[in-house]
C-alpha positions as CSV (number, residue, x, y, z in Angstrom):
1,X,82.4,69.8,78.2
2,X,84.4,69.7,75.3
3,X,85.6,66.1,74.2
4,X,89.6,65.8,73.1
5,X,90.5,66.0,69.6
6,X,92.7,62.6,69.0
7,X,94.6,62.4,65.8
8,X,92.6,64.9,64.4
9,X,89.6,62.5,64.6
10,X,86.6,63.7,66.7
11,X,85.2,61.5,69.1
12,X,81.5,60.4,68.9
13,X,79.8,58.2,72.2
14,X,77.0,57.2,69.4
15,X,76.1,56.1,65.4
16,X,73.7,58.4,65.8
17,X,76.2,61.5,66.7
18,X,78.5,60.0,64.4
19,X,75.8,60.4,61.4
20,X,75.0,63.9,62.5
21,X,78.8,64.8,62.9
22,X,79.1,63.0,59.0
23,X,76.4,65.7,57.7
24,X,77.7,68.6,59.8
25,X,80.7,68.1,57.8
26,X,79.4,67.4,54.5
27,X,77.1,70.5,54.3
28,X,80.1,72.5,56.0
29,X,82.8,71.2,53.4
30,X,80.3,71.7,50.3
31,X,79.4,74.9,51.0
32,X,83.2,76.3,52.8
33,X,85.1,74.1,50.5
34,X,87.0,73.1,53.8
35,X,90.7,72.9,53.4
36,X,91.6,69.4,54.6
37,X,95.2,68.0,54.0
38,X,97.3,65.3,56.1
39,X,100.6,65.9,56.8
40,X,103.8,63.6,58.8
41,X,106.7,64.3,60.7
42,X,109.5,62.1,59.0
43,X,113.0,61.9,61.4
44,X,115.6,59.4,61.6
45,X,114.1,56.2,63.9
46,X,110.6,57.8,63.7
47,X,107.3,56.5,62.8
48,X,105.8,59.2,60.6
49,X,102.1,59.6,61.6
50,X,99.7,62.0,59.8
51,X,97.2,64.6,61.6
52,X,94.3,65.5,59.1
53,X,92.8,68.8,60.1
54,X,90.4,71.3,58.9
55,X,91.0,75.0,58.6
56,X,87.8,76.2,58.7
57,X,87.2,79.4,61.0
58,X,87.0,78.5,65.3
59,X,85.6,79.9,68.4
60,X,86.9,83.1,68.7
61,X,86.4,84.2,65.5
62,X,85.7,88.4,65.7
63,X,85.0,89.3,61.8
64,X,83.4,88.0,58.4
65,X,85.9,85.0,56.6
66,X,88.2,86.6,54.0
67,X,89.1,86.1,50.7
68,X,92.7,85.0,49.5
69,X,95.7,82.0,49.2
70,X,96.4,80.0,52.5
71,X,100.2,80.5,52.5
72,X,103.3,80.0,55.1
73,X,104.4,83.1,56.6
74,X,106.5,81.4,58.7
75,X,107.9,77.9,59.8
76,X,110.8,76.8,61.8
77,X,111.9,72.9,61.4
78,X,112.4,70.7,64.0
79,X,115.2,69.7,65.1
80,X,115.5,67.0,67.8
81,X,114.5,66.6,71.7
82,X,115.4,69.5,73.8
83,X,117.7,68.4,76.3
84,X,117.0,67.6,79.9
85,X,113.3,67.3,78.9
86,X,113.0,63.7,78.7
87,X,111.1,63.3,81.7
88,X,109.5,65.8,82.7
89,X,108.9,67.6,78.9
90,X,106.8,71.3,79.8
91,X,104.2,69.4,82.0
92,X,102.3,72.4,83.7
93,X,103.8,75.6,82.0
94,X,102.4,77.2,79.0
95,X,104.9,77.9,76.2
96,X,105.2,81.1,74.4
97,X,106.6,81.0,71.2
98,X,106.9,84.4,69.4
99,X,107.6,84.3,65.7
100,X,107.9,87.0,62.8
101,X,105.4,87.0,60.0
102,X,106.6,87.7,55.9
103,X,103.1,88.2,54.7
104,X,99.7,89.5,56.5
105,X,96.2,87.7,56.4
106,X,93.0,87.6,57.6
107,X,92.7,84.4,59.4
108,X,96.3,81.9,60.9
109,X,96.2,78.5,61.8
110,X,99.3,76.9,63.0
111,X,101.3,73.3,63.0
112,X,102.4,71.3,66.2
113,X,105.1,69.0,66.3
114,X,105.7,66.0,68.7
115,X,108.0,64.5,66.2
116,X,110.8,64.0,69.0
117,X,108.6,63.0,72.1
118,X,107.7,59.5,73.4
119,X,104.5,59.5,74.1
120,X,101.5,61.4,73.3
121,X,101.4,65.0,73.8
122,X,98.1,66.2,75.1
123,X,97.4,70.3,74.7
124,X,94.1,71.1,76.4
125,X,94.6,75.2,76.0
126,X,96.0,76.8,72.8
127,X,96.0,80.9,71.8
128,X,97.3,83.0,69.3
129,X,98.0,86.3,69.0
130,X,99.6,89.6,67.5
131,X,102.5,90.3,70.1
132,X,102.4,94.0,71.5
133,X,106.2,94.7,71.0
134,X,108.8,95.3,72.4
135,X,110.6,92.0,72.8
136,X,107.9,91.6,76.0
137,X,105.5,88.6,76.0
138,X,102.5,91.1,76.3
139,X,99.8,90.9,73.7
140,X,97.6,92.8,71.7
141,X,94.5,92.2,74.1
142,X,91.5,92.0,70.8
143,X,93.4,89.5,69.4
144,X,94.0,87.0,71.1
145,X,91.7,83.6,69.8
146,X,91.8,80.5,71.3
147,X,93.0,77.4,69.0
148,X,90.7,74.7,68.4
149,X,91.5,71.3,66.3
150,X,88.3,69.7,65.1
151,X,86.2,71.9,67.1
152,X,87.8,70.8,70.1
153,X,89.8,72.8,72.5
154,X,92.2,69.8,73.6
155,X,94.3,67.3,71.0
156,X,96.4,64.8,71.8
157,X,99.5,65.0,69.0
158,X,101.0,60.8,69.1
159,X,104.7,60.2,69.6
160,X,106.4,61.1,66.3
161,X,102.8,62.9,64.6
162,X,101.8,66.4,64.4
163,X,98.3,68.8,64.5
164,X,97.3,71.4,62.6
165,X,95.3,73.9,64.1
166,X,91.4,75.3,62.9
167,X,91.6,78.9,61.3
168,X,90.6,81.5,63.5
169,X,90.1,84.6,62.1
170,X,91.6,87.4,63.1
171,X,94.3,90.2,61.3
172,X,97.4,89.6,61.2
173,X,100.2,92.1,59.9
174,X,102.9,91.5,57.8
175,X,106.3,92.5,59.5
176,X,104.9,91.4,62.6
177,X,105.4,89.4,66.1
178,X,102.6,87.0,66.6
179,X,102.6,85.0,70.3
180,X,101.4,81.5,69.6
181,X,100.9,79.8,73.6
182,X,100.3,76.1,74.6
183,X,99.4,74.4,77.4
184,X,100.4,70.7,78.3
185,X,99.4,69.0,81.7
186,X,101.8,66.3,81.3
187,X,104.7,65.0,79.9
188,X,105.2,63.7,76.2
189,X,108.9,62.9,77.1
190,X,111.6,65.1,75.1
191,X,110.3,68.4,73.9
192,X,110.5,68.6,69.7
193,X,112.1,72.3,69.7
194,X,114.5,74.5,67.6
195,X,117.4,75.8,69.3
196,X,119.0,78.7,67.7
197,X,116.0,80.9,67.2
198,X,117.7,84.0,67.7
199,X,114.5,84.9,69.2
200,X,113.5,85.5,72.8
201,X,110.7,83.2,73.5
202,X,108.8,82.5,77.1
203,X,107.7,80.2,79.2
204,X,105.0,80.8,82.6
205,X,104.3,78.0,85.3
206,X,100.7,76.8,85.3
207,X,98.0,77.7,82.3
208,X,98.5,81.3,81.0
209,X,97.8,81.0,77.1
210,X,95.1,83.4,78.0
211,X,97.5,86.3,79.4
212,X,97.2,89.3,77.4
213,X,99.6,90.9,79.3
214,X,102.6,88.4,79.7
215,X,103.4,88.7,83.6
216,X,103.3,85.6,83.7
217,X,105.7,84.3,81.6
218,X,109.3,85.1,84.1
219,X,110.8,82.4,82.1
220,X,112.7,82.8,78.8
221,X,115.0,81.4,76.4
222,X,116.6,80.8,72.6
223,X,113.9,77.7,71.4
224,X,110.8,77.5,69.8
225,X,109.1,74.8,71.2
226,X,106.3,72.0,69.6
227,X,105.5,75.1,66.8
228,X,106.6,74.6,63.2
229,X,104.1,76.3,61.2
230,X,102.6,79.4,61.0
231,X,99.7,80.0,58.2
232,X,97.5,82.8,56.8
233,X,95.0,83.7,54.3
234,X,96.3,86.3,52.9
235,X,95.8,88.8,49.7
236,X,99.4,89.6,49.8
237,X,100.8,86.6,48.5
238,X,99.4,84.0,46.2
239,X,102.0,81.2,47.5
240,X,104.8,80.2,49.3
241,X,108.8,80.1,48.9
242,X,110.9,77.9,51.1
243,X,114.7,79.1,51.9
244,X,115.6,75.1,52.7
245,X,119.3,75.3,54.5
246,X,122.0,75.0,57.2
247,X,123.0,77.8,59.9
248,X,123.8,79.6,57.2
249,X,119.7,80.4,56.8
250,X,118.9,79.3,60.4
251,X,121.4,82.7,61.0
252,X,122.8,82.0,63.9
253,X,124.9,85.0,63.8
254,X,122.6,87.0,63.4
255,X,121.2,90.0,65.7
256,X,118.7,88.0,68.3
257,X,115.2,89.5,68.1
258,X,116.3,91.6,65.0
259,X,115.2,89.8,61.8
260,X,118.1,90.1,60.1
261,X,118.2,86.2,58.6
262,X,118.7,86.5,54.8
263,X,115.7,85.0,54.7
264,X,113.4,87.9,56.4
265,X,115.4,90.1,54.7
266,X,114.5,88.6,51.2
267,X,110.8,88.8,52.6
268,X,111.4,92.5,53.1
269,X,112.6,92.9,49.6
270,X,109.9,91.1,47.9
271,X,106.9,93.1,49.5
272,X,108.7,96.4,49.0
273,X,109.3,95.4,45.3
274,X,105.4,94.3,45.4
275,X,104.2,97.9,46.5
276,X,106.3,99.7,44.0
277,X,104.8,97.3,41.5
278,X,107.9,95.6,40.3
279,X,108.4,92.2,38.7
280,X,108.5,89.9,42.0
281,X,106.4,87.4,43.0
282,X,104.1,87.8,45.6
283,X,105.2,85.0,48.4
284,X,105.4,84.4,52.1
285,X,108.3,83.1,53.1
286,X,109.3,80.5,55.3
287,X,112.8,79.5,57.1
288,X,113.5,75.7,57.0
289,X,117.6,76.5,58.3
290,X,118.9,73.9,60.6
291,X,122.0,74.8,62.1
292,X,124.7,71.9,61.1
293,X,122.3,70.1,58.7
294,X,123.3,68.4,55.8
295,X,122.2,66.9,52.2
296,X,123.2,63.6,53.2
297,X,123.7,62.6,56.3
298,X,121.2,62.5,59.3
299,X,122.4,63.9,62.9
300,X,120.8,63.3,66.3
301,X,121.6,67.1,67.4
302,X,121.6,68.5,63.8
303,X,118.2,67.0,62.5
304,X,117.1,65.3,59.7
305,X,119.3,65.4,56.6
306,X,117.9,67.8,53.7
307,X,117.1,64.4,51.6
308,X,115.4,63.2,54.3
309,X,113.4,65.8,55.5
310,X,112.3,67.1,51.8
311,X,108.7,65.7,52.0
312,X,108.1,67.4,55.7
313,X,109.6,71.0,55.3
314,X,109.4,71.5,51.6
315,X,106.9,69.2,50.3
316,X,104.7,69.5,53.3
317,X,104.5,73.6,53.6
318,X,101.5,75.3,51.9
319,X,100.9,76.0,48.3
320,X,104.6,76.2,47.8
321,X,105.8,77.5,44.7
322,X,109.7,77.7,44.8
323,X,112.0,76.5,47.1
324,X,115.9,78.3,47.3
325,X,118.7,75.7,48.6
326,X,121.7,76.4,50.0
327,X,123.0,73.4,51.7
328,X,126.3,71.5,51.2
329,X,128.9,73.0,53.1
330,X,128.7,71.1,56.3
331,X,128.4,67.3,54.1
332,X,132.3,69.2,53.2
333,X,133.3,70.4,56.9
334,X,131.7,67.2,58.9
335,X,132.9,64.5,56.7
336,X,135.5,62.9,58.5
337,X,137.5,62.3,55.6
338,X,137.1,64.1,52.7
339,X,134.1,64.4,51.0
340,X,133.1,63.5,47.5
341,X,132.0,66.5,45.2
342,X,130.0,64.5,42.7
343,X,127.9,62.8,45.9
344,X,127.0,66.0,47.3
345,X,125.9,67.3,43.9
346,X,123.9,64.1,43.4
347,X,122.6,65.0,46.7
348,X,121.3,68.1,45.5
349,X,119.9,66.8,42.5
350,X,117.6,64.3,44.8
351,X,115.8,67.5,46.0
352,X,115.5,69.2,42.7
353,X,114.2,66.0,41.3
354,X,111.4,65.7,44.0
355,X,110.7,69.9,44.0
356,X,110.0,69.3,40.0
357,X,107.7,66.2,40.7
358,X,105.5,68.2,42.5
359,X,105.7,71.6,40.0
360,X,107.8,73.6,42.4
361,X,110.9,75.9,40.9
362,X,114.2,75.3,42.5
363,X,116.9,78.1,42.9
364,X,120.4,77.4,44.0
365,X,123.2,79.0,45.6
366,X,127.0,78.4,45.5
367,X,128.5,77.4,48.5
368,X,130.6,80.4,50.4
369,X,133.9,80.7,51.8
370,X,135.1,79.5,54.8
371,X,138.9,80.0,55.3
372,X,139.9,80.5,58.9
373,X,137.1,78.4,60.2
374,X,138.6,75.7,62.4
375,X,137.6,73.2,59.7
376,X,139.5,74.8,57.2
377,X,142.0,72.8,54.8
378,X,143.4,72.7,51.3
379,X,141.1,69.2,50.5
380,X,138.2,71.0,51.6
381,X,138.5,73.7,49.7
382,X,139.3,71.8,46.9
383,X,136.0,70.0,47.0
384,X,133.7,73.6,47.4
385,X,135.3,74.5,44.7
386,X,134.2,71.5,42.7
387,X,130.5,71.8,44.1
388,X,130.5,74.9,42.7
389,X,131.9,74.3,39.2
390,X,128.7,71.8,39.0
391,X,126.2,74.1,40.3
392,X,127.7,76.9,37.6
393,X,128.3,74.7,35.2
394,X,126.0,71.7,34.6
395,X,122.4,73.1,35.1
396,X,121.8,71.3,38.7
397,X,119.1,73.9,39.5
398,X,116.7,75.8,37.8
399,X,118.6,79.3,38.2
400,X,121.8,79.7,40.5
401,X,122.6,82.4,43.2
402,X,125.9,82.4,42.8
403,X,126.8,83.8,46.9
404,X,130.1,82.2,46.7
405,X,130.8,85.4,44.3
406,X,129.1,88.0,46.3
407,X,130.6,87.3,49.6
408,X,134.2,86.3,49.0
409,X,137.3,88.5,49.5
410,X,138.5,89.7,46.5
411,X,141.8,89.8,47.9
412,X,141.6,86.1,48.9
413,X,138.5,84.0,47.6
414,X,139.0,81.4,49.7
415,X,137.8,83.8,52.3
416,X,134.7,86.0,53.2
417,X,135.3,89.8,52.6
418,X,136.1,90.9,56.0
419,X,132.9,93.3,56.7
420,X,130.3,89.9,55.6
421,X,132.2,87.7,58.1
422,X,130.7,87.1,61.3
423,X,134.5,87.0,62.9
424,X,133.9,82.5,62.9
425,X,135.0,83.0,58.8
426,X,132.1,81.0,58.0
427,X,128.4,82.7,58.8
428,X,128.0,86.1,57.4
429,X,127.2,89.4,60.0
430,X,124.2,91.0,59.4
431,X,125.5,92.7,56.7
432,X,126.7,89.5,54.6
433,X,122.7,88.3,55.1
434,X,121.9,91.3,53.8
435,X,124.1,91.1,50.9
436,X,122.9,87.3,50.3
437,X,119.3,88.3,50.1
438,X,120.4,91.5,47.7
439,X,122.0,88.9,45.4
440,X,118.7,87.1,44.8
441,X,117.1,88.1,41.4
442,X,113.6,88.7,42.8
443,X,112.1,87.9,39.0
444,X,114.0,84.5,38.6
445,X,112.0,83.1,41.8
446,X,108.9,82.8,39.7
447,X,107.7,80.0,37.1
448,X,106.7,76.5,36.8
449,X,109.3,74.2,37.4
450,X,110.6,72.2,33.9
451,X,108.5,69.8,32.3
452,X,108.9,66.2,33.3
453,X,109.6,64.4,29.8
């Protein structure tokens, strides 16, 4: 029987299994060089608790370990507790989260969150795999691994911590569904989740992470539950980019179950530029949009404000190498008065001070139109405008997208050009995403980050 993984920390009933378990590892970590990292959920009234893990190949495991770069290839933050799960969270159904892959690899490991529960979450059956299409919750039958953490097949995830997964090798494309299922026999209180996914994702009664064909899973919805990370090794991209943002990257008006974020459509646009052998960087990239979120200001519904949450989505994604911000507009449309333009700037240069700590480029965007929105006035307006003079202006990131330009009405620039506006006057359609990506200079997203003097 296997024993739980707790905290990442096996558990040993002797010294002497504990000695043998202490040379297992040393031989495996000189001779694998074993990946081992902790990493914390940080939220507002949390206590942050770090899961170590290694991501060395589990049970499961159907051909020979691969060469390459651990990167993201995709992530999803989270947000708060679902609601009406505080009691009974998914005790006795098996989640099935499906999520869209930037960049391929040979091996995936992924990241659970209990960051919003209240007490410990305990998954005793984990799977992944390559999802067979169709918007269905049917998989690919020889791929489907079990998850293991630590070498064992259950962890228990504490109230506010997350897990990260063992590698399991297995092919993963780029461009791709992948079907990540867990199983949970109780309840850990509120569920940690993402609403907005814009994603169909499933849910069966009883343990299914083991269906290959998805029958069992009658139950869907717009969430992706407990998963944040996705991770492969991969010899398509030698790091990872973070699009760090509000709905605005979230894309909550975007086409469900199409892709069409700006995000995965700058994903496209990389790799094609990388198979014609153009200038761009080879990255994954991951989506850390929170619909409503701001640079300041924590919300219960909205998440963790971007200042706040730096460490966990940015900081804490793998081998990150630039991260592109576009965040601001909602510290302008939620501020009950009238927000300062100099504080939000400030804001902004927080994150770009702690990206350039850690070596990691920072791209900017301008902040884009939103007359007509219900939140709409003169003041407001006045104060966008001002954001954006500083980000144009003054050098607050390394390199500046400037949307604001590429999406506004050249007939009114206080507005979006009718065919990029959702019809809400402040998300783009598909089209405006489309047009945000486009206005991304592919070669600008690489280099170091300045020198700290």
């Amino acid at each position: 029987m296997t024993r739980p993984h707790v905290g990442g920390v096996g558990v040993s009933p002797t010294r002497h299994g504990a000695l043998l378990s202490a040379i297992i590892a040393l031989v495996v970590g000189l001779s694998a060089a074993i990946y081992v990292s902790a990493a914390s959920d940080h939220g507002p009234g949390l206590d942050p608790r770090a899961v170590t893990r290694a991501a060395a190949p589990g049970p499961g495991s159907a051909a020979p370990i691969s060469t390459g770069v651990w990167v993201g290839t995709w992530a999803a933050s989270p947000v708060s507790g679902e609601p009406g799960t505080e009691t009974d969270g998914m005790a006795g159904r098996t989640v099935r989260n499906v999520v869209h892959t930037s960049v391929g690899g040979t091996s995936a490991r992924v990241t659970l969150s209990n960051l919003y529960g209240t007490g410990p979450l305990t998954v005793t059956h984990a799977t992944l795999a390559v999802a067979a299409g169709g918007g269905s919750a049917a998989a690919v039958p020889d791929t489907l691994r079990r998850l293991t953490f630590g070498g064992a097949t259950t962890v228990v995830v504490p109230a506010g911590g997350q897990t990260v997964s063992d590698a399991v090798t297995v092919v993963v494309p780029h461009d791709s569904d992948v079907l990540v299922s867990t199983y949970s026999p109780t309840s850990a209180g509120p569920v940690t989740y993402h609403p907005h996914a814009r994603q169909t994702n499933y849910v069966a009664e009883g343990e299914s992470t083991e269906d290959v064909s998805g029958a069992a899973f009658t139950g869907a919805g717009d969430h992706w539950r407990y998963l944040t990370a996705l991770d492969v090794l991969s010899n398509e991209a030698d790091g990872t980019l973070v699009a760090l943002g509000d709905s605005i990257t979230d894309g909550v008006t975007s086409t469900a179950g199409a892709n069409r974020r700006w995000p995965d459509v700058l994903a496209d646009r990389l790799r094609a530029s990388v198979a014609a052998d153009g200038d761009a960087p080879r990255y994954g990239v991951v989506n850390e949009g929170i619909s409503g979120n701001r640079v300041l200001t924590d919300d219960s519904r909205r998440g963790a404000a971007a200042v706040n949450r730096f460490e966990r989505d940015v900081l804490g994604r793998t081998d990150v190498k630039v991260v592109v911000i576009d965040l601001g507009i909602n510290d302008i449309l939620r501020d009950p008065g009238l927000a300062d333009p100099q504080t939000v700037v400030d804001g902004l240069r927080t994150l770009v001070d702690r990206a350039h700590a850690h070596g990691i480029r920072v791209v900017g965007t301008t902040l884009t139109p939103f007359r007509g929105h219900r939140g709409y006035n003169d003041g407001r307006e006045d104060v966008r405008q001002r954001v954006n003079q500083a980000i144009r202006a003054d050098g607050v990131f390394d390199t500046v997208v400037d949307l604001d330009r590429a999406l506004r009405d050249p007939y009114d620039p206080r507005s979006l050009r009718p065919e990029y506006d959702s019809g809400d006057h402040l998300h783009p359609s598909d089209r405006g995403y489309r047009k945000m990506a486009e206005t991304v200079d592919l070669a600008k997203l690489a280099g170091a980050a300045p020198a700290r003097l």
